[in-house]
N, C-alpha and C positions, 0 to 999 in steps of 0.2 A: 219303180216299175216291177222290180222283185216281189211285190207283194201282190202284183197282179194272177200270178200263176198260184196263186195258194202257199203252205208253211213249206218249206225244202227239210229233205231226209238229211239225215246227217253225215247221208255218204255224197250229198250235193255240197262241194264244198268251190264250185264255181265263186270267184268274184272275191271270197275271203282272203283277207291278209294272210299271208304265209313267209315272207320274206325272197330271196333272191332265188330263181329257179337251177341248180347246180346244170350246169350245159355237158357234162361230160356221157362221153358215150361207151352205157355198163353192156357187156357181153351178156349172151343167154346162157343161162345155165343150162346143162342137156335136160334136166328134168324138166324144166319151163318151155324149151322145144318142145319135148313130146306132151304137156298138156296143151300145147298150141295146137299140136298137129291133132290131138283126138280132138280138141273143141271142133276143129274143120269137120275132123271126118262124121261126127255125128250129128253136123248142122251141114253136112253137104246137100247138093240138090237130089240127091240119088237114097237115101236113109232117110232127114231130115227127123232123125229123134230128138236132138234136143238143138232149139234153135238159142241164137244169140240171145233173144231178149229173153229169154227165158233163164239164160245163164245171169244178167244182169240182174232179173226178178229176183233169183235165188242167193245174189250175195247182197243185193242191198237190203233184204229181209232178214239179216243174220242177228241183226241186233248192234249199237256202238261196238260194244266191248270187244265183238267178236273180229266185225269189220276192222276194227282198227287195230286186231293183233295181228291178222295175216298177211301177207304179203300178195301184191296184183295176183302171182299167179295160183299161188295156193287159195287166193278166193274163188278164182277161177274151178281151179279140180272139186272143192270143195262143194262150189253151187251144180259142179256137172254130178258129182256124186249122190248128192241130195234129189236133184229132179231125173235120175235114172231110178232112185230107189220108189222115187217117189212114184213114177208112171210103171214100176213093177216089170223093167227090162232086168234088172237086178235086185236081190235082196240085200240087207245088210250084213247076213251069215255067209254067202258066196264070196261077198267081196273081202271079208275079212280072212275067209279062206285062201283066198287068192294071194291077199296080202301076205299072210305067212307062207303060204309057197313061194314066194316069192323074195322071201325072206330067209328062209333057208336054203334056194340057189345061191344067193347072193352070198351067205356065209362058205361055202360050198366053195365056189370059184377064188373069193379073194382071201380066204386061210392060208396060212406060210405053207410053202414049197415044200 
């Protein structure tokens, strides 16, 4: 009946053998909280810049290779980064700006005493 819906992406990995599903329950890392929380806030009802499917569109278009080096949430920031650059809320020169600001607080605060 699988072949009823057409070929599946390679990020549809529904139904395939994978072996035993490990049950243990992993903590959030704080980086992975806050790309949760900006997913919310920029798919809230109130903004509504980048919505959920569109975060889905943008990681399962990445390609295997790509898909399958990143991790749930880094696919996640990754497809928000791509469709804000994309809709021209951000360029890619701002944010890399930012990123090294950001980067040099960070060395700032946690250099030895």
């Amino acid at each position: 009946m699988a072949q009823d819906k057409g070929p599946r992406g390679y990020h549809d990995v529904g139904g395939d053998m994978a072996g035993d599903i490990p049950m243990v329950e992993l903590p959030w890392l704080h980086w992975e909280k806050q790309v949760e929380a900006i997913r919310g806030l920029l798919g809230d009802g109130t903004r509504r810049i980048v919505s959920l499917d569109e975060v889905r569109r943008g990681f399962e278009s990445f390609g295997i290779d790509k898909y399958n080096q990143l991790s749930f949430y880094r696919r996640r920031l990754e497809a928000m980064t791509d469709i804000l650059v994309e809709k021209g809320v951000i360029t890619r020169e701002e944010l890399n700006a930012a990123i090294a600001a950001g980067r040099g607080r960070w060395r700032e605060t946690s250099g030895p005493k």
